[in-house]
Structures are given as structure tokens and as C-alpha cells.
C-alpha positions as CSV (number, residue, x, y, z in Angstrom):
1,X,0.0,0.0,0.0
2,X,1.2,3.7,-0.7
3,X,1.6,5.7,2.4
4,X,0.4,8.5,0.9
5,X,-2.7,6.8,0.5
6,X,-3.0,5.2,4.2
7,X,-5.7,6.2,6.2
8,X,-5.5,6.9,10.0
9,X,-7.1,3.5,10.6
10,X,-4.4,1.6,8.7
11,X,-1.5,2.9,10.7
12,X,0.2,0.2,12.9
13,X,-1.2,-0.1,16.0
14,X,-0.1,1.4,19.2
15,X,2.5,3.9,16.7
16,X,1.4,7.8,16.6
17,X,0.0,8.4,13.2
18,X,2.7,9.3,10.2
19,X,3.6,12.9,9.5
20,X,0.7,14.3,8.1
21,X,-2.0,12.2,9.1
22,X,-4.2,13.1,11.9
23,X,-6.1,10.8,14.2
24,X,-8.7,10.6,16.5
25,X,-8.5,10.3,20.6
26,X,-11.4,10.2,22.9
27,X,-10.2,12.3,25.4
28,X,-10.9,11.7,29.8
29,X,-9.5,12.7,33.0
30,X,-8.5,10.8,35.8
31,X,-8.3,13.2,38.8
32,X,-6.0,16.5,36.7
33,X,-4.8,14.3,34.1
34,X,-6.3,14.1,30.6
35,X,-5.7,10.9,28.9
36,X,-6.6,10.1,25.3
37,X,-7.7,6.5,23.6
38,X,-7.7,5.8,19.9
39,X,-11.4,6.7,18.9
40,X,-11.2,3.1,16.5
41,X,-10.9,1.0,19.7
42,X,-14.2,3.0,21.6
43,X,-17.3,0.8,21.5
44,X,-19.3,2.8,23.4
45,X,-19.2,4.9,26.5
46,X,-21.9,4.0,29.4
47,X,-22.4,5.0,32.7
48,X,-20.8,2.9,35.9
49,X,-22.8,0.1,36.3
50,X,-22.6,-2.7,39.3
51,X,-19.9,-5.1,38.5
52,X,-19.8,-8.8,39.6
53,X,-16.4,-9.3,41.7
54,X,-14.1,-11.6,40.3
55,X,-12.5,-13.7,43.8
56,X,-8.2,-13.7,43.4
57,X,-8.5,-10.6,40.9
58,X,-6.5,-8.0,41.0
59,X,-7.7,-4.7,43.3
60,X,-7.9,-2.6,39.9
61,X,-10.0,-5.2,38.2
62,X,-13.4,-4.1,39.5
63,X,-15.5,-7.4,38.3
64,X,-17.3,-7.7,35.3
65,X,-20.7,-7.0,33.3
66,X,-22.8,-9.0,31.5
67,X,-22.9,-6.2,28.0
68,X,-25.8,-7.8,25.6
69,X,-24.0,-11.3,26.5
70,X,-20.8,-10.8,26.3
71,X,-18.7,-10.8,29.7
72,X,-16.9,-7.9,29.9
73,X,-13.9,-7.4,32.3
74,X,-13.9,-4.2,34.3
75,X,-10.6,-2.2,34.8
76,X,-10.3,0.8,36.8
77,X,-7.7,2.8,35.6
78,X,-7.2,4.9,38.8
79,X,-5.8,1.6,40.6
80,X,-4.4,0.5,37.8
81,X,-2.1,3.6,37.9
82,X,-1.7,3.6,41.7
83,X,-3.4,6.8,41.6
84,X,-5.6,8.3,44.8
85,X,-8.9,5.7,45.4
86,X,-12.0,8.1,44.9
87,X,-15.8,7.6,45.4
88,X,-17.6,6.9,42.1
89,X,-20.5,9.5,41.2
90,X,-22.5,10.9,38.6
91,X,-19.6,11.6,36.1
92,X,-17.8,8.1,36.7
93,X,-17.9,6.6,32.9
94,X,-17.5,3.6,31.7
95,X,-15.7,3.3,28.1
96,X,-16.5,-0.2,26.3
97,X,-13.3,-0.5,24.2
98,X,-12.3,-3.4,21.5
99,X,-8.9,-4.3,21.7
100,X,-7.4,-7.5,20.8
101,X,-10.1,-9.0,20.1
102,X,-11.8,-8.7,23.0
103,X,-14.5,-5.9,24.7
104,X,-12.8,-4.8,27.8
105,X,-14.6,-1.7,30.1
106,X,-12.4,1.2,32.0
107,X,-13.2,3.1,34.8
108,X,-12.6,6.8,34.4
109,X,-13.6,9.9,35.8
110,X,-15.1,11.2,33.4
111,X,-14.9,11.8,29.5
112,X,-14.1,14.8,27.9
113,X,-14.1,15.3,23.9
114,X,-13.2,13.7,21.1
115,X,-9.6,15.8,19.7
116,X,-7.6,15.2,16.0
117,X,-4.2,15.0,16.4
118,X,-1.4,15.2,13.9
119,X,1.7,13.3,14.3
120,X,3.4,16.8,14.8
121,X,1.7,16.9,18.0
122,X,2.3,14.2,19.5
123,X,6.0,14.0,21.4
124,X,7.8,10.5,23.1
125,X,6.5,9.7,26.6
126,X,9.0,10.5,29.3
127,X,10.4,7.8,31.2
128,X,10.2,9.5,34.7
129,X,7.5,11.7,36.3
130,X,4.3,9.8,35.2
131,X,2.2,7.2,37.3
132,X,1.5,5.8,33.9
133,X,4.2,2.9,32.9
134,X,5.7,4.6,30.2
135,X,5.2,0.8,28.4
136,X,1.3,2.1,27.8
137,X,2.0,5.3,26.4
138,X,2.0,6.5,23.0
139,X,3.2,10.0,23.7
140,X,2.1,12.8,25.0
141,X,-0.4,15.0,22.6
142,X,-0.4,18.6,22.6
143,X,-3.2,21.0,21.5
144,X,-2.9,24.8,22.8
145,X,-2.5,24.7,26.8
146,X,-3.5,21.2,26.7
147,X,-1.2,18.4,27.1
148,X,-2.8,14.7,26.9
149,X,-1.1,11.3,27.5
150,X,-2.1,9.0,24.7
151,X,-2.4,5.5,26.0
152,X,-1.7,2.4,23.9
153,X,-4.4,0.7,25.1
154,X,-3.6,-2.8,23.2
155,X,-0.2,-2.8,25.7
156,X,-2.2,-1.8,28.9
157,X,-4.8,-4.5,28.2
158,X,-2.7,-7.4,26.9
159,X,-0.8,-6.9,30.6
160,X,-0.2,-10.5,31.9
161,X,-2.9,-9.0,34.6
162,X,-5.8,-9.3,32.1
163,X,-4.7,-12.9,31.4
164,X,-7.5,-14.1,34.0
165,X,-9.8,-13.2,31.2
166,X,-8.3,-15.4,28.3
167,X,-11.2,-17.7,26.5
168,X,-9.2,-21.1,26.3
């Protein structure tokens, strides 16, 4: 395939898009931060819902829902970074992503916007001075004032902590 002719959807996966080519993040905070996931992996976003605890799991892996019959693990991603434990309320969302073949739900605070980035934007993750295991990051996405850390959501799932959840 020409690259000139690649579309944000065919770039390789977990990679910032090529120079020129802009793609799409849905954007959330957890607590000050502002995180961005690749739009193509969203399946829906849904309010909390009351998840059935999974014995031996993980502390971030809140349970899981039943979602039109498909069991769906439940991550929170504020234990899952070690952040600050905080009471769930009306803004608490849950976004229903598709990621390796597989519907997995994460916790967040609450969701913000859907932004376009350009590769230009987008710089290399530090490796210091993030709770976020620079292993799940993208880069960090800049727009204005705003700075967002794109997470590679295919690495942060596939964790050997998600492995509970494998169909055999």
C-alpha cells in the first residue's frame, strides 16, 4: 500500500500516526490528568454500572458486566495507575473499548471530547515523572495549553494482569 494513501485507521497499531495524518482520541480525565484513547478502539461509552467481583482478581479489576452477553472485564484505571482511590459519582464513565479481540470496560472519571491530532503533535513519553508505565504510552499529545497522554491501550490490556480473562 502507498503511504500516501494510508488512512488513520491503517496505521500500525499502538504507533502515533505518520507525519501528516491526523487521528482521533477520545479524550478523559482521571483526577488533573487528561488521557486520550484511539477513537477506532471505543465501542461505546456508558455509565458505571454494578460489576460482579471476580475472587483472586487484581484490586484494579473491578468485576465484570454481563454487556448484551458478552462478559466484559472491568478495569479501573485509577488503581491500575496507583493513583488516589475516589468515590464513584455521577460523572464516573464507563468506556467499552475493542482491543485485541476482545471488549474490555475502563473506569474513568469522566470523559471529555473527542480531539484530531497530527503526528506533529504528538512527542515521546517520558520515562520519569508519570504514574502511567511509560510501556502504555503512546506520547504525550499537545493541543494549545493542553497536554494529553495517549495511551496504547492494546499494551495496557494485553498486561499478563488481564490474562485471567483469556477464552481457552
Amino acid at each position: 500500500m502507498n503511504p500516501q494513501n494510508q488512512t488513520a485507521s491503517e496505521t500500525k497499531a499502538g504507533a502515533p500516526p505518520p507525519e501528516g495524518i491526523a487521528s482521533e482520541y477520545l479524550t478523559f480525565t482521571l483526577g488533573s490528568e487528561e488521557y486520550g484513547v484511539d477513537i477506532l478502539k471505543v465501542q461505546e461509552i456508558r455509565g458505571y454500572d454494578t460489576v460482579t467481583r471476580i475472587p483472586g482478581a487484581p484490586d484494579f479489576i473491578k468485576g465484570v458486566i454481563n454487556l448484551r452477553g458478552t462478559i466484559v472485564p472491568v478495569v479501573d484505571l485509577r488503581l491500575k495507575f496507583q493513583l488516589a482511590d475516589v468515590a464513584y459519582n455521577e460523572f464516573t464513565v464507563m468506556i467499552v473499548l475493542n482491543v485485541l479481540d476482545r471488549v474490555v470496560g475502563i473506569v474513568v472519571d469522566g470523559v471529555s471530547d473527542v480531539i484530531q491530532l497530527a503526528a506533529e503533535q504528538i512527542r515521546p513519553a517520558p520515562e520519569f515523572g508519570s504514574t502511567v508505565n511509560a510501556h502504555h504510552i503512546i506520547g504525550l499529545g499537545t493541543i494549545d495549553e493542553r497536554m494529553l497522554i495517549l495511551l496504547d491501550i492494546e499494551k495496557l490490556v494485553s498486561d499478563r494482569d488481564l490474562q485471567l480473562f483469556e477464552v481457552h
